[in-house]
C-alpha positions as CSV (number, residue, x, y, z in Angstrom):
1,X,94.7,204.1,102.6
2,X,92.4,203.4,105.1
3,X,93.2,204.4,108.9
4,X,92.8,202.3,111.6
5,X,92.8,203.0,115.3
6,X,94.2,207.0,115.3
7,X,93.4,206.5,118.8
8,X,97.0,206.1,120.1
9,X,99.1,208.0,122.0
10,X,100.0,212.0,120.4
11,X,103.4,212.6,119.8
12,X,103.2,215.2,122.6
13,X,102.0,212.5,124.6
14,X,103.5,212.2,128.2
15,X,105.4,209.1,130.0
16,X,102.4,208.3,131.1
17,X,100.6,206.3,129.3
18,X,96.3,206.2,129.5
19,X,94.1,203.8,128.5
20,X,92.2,206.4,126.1
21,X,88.0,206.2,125.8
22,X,87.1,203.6,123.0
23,X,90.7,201.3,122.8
24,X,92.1,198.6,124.3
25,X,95.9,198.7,125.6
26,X,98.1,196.8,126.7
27,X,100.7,199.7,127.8
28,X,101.3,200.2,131.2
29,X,103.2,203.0,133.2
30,X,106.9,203.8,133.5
31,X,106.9,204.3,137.7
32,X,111.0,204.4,138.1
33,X,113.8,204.1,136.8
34,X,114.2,201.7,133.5
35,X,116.0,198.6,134.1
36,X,117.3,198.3,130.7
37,X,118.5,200.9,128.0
38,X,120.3,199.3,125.3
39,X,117.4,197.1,123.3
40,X,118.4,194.9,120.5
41,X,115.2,194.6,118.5
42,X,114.9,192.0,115.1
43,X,112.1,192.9,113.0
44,X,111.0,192.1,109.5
45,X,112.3,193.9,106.6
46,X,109.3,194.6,105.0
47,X,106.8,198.1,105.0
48,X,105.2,196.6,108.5
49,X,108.0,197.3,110.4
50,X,107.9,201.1,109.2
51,X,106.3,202.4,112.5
52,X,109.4,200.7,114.4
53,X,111.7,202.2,112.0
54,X,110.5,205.7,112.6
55,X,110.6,205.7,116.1
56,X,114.3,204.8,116.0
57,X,114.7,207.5,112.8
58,X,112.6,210.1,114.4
59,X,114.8,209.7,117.9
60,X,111.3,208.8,120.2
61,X,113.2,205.9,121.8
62,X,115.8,208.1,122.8
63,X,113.5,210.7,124.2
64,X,112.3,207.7,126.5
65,X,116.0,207.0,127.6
66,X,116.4,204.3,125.0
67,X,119.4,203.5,122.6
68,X,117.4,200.5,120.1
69,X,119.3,198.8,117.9
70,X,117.2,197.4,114.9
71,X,118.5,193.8,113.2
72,X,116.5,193.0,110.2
73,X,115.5,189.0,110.4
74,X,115.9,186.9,107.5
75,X,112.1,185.5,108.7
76,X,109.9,185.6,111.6
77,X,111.1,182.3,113.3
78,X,114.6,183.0,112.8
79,X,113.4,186.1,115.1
80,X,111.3,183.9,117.4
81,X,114.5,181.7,118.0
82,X,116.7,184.2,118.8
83,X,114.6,185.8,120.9
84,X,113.6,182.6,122.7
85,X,118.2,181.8,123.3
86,X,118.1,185.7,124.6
87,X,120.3,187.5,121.4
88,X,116.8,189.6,120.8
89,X,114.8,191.6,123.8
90,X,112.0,192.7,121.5
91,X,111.0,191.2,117.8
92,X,108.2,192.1,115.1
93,X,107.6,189.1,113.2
94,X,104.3,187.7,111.7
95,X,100.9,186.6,114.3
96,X,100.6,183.2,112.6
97,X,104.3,182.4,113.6
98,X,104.0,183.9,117.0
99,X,101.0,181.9,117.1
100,X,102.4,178.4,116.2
101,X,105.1,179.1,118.4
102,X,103.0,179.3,121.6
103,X,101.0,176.5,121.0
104,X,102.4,174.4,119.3
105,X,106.2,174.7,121.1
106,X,105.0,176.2,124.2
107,X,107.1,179.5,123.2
108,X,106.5,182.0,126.5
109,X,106.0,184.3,124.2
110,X,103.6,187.9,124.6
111,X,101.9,190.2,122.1
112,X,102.4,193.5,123.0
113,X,102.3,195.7,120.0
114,X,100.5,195.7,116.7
115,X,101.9,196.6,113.7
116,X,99.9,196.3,110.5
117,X,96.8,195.5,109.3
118,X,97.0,194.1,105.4
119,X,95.4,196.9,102.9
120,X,95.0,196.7,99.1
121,X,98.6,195.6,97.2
122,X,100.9,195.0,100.0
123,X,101.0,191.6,99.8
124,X,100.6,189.7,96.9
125,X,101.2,186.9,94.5
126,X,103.3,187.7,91.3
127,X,104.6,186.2,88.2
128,X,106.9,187.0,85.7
129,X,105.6,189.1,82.4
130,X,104.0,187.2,80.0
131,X,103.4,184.0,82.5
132,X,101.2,181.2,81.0
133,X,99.3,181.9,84.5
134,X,96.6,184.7,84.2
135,X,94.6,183.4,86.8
136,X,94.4,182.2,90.8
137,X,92.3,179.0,88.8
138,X,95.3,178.4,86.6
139,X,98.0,178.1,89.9
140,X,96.7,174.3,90.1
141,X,99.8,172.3,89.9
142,X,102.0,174.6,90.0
143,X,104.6,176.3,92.6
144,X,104.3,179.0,94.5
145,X,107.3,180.4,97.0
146,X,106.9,181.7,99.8
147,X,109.3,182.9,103.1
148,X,109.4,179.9,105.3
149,X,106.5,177.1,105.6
150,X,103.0,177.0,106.9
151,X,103.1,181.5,107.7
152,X,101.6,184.3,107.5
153,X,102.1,184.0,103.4
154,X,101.1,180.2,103.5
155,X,97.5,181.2,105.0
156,X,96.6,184.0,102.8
157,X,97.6,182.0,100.1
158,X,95.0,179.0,100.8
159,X,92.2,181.6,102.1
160,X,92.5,183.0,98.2
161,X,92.8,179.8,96.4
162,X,89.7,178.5,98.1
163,X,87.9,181.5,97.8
164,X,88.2,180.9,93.6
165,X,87.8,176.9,93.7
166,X,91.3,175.8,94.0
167,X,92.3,173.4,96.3
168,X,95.5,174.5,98.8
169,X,96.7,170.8,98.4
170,X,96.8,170.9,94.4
171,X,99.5,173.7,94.8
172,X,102.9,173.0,95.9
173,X,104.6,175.9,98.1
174,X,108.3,176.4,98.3
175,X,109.9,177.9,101.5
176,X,113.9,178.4,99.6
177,X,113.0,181.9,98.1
178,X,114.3,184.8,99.9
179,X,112.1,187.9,99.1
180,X,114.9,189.8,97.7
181,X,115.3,187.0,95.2
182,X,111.4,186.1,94.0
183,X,111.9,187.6,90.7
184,X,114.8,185.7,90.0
185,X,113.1,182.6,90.7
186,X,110.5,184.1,88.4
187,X,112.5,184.6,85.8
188,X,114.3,181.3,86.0
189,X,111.0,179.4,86.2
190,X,111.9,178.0,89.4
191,X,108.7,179.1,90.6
192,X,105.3,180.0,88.7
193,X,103.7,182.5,91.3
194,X,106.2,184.3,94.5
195,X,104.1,185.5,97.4
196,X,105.6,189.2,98.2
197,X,105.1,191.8,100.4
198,X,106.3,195.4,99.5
199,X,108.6,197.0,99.7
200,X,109.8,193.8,97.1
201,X,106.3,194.2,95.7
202,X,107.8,197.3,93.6
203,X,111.2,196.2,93.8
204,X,110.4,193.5,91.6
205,X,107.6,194.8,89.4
206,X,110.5,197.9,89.0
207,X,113.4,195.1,88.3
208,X,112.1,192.5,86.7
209,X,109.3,193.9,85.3
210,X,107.0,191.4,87.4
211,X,103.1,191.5,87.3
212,X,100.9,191.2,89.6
213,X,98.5,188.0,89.6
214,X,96.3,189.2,92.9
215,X,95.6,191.4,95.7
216,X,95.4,189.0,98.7
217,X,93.6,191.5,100.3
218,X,90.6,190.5,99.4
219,X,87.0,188.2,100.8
220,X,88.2,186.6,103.9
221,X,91.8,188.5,104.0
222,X,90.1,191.8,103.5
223,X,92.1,194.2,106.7
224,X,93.7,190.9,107.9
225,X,96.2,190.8,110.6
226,X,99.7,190.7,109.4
227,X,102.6,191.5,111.8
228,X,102.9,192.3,115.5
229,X,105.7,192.7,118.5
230,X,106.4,190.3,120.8
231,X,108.9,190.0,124.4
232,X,109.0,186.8,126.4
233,X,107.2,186.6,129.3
234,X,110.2,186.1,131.7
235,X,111.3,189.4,129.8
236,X,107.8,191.1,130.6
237,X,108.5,190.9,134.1
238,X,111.8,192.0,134.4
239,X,111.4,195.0,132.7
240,X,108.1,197.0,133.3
241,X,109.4,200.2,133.2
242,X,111.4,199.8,129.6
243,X,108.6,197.8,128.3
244,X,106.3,200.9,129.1
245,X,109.2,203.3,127.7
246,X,109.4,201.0,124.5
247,X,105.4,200.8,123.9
248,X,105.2,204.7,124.5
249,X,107.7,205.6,121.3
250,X,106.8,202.4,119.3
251,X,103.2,203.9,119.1
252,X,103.9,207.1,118.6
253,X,106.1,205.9,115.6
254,X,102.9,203.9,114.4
255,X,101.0,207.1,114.4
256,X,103.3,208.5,112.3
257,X,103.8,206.2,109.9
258,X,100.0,206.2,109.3
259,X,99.9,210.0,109.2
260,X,102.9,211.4,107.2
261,X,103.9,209.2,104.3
262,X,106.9,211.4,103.6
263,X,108.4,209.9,107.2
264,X,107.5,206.5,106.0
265,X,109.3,207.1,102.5
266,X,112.1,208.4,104.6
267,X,112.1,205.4,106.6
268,X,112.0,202.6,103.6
269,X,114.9,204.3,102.2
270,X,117.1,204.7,105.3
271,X,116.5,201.4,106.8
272,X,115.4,199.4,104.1
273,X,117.6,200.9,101.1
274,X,115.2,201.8,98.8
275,X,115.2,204.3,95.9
276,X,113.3,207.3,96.4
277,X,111.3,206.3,93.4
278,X,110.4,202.9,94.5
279,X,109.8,204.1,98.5
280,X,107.4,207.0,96.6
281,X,105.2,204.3,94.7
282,X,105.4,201.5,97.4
283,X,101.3,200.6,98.7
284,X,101.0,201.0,102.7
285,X,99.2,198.6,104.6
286,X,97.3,200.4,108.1
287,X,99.4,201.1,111.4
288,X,97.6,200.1,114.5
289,X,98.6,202.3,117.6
290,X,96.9,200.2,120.2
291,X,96.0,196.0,120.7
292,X,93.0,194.6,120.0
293,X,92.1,191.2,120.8
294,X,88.8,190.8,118.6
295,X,90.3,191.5,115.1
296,X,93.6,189.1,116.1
297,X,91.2,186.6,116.7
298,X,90.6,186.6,113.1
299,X,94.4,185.2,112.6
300,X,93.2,181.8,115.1
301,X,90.4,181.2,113.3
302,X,91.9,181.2,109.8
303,X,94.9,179.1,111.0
304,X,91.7,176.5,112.4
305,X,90.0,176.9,109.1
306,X,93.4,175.9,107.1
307,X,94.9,173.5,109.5
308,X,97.8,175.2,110.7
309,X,96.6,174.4,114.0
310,X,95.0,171.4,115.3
311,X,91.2,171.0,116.2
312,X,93.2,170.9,119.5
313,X,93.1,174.4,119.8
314,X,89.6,175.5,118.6
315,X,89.1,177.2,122.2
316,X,91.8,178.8,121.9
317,X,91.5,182.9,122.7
318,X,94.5,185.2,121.5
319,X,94.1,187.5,124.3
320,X,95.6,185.2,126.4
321,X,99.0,186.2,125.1
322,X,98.4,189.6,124.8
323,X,99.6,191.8,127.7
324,X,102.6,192.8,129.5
325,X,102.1,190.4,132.3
């Protein structure tokens, strides 16, 4: 797998945290007392949550005086809502619903983590053995699922199917399919193609005996953005010191997981419930330790591109909702 950004904080790393010679961060310092210690974080429950799940696994919260309680979200906006009514201090859900969030429902919402970058056969598009389909061309007319409408899935999707001369319009998307249930709905024919990320990737290729129709990490998607964390802004404010506290572990936990894959196999299986077997085979995507605007910007542009946002926004620069402030 390729590495990206080893640049973060060392897990002998101090309270303290330094901007360090050739990253951006948006980390501050904790300068007293933290105002919170019991966090109640929702993250996805998919491998690009892994660096969160090793912090918590690994006990680096509670070296920063933390207790973090981890909820796994059905899908990135049911996260974004419940962080927005106040049941969630912290989520890690996908940019583009972040994104859409922001701007399009004026969501107070701040980017304050990374946590993945996409790398070959984490997320892809699958069909059941022996499908008709043996090729992106041949998904014309046909029904792809994917986790909720116009995502992170719905805009990889389109890049690849105009990248190989198919129109996003000719295909028709449906948001009902869980990822735990995609080969199911393969099976049943209730769906020709099932946009998955792993860990269902091997889950289903394991169960079902699923195959795999592309990469989407590929031309234009190639080391794509996928999922970041989020506070609100109001939330921000309030709570420096924690937010600092919480940044410190959460990248030290990201440096991890891109360094020891037997913590991240740990991880999968613990939090996740995966077999050993499965959690040894699963592909990784990268885990950034710090935030970097100019690669993020990538995710606005592609949501332009595909109309998931309005020409409206064309000016728009993601690092204004990056940062602790």
């Amino acid at each position: 797998m390729k590495f990206r950004k080893t640049c973060g904080a060392s897990i002998a790393a101090t309270v303290a945290i330094s901007v360090l010679a050739g990253c951006s961060s948006t980390t501050g310092q904790v300068t007293g007392p933290l105002e919170k210690t019991n966090l109640v974080v929702d993250a996805f429950p998919a491998i690009d949550s892994v660096g969160l799940f090793i912090a918590e696994q690994e006990g680096l919260f509670k070296k920063q005086g933390l207790n973090v309680k981890i909820d796994l979200a059905m899908d990135s906006q049911s996260a974004i809502t419940g962080q927005l009514a106040g049941t969630y201090d912290i989520t890690s859900a996908d940019y583009v619903t972040y994104i859409d969030n922001v701007l399009n429902d004026n969501a107070p919402l701040r980017i304050v983590a990374e946590s993945s970058f996409l790398q070959p056969n984490v997320l892809t598009l699958l069909v059941k053995g022996g499908s008709r389909v043996k090729s992106i061309g041949q998904l014309k007319n046909q029904t792809i699922s994917v986790n909720a409408p116009d995502d992170i899935g719905t805009l990889l999707i389109d890049s690849v199917l105009t990248e190989n001369g198919v129109q996003p319009n000719t295909v028709k998307f449906d948001n009902n399919v869980q990822f735990p249930q995609v080969g199911a709905a393969l099976q049943s024919g209730e769906v020709e193609a099932a946009f998955t990320p792993e860990p269902f990737v091997s889950v289903t290729e394991m169960g079902y005996g699923a195959q795999e129709l592309t990469d989407l990490d590929q031309g234009a998607n190639a080391d794509f953005p996928i999922q970041g964390v989020a506070v609100t802004q109001s939330w921000a404010r309030s709570n420096p010191n924690t937010l600092a506290a919480f940044e410190l572990a959460y990248s030290q936990g990201q440096e991890i997981a891109d360094t020891n894959r037997s913590a991240v196999e740990k991880a999968l299986e613990s939090f996740l419930g995966m077999q050993p077997i499965a959690a040894a085979l699963v592909s990784l995507p990268s885990f950034p330790t710090d935030v970097d605007a100019t690669p993020l910007q990538r995710i606005v542009d592609a949501m332009l591109r595909f109309g998931l946002l309005g020409p409206k926004y064309k000016s728009f620069k993601i690092s204004s909702i990056i940062g602790n402030g």
